[in-house]
N, C-alpha and C positions, 0 to 999 in steps of 0.2 A: 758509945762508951769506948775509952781508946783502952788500948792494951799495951804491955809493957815487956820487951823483948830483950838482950843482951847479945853479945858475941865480944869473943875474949881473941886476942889478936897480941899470939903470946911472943916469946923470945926467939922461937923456932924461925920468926920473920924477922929480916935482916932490915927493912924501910920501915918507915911509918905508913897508919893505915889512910887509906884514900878510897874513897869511890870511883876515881877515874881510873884505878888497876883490878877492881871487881872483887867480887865477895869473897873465889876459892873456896867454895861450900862442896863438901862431898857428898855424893849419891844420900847418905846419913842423917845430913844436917839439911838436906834441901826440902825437907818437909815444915823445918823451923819459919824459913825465907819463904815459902807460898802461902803461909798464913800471914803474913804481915799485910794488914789493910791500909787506906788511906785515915789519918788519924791517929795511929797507933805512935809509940816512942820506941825510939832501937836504941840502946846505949851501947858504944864502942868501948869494952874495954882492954888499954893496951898497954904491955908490960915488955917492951922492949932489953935485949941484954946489955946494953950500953947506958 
């Protein structure tokens, strides 16, 4: 059974998001990132100021 995850990749960020520049997950939120299994959906959402 997959499961369904989010991360918000807001204005405070000057580029768009990429995988190739890494998560930036704080001590906080890296509890979210070790439960993500193979199977599961991450949705990216991103809300740039421009």
């Amino acid at each position: 059974m997959s499961h369904y995850y989010y991360a918000y990749h807001g204005p405070e960020n000057t580029s768009a998001f990429t995988t190739d520049m890494g998560y930036g997950l704080s001590e906080k939120q890296r509890w979210k990132y070790e439960r993500v299994q193979p199977n599961d959906k991450v949705f990216i959402i991103q809300k740039l100021k421009e």
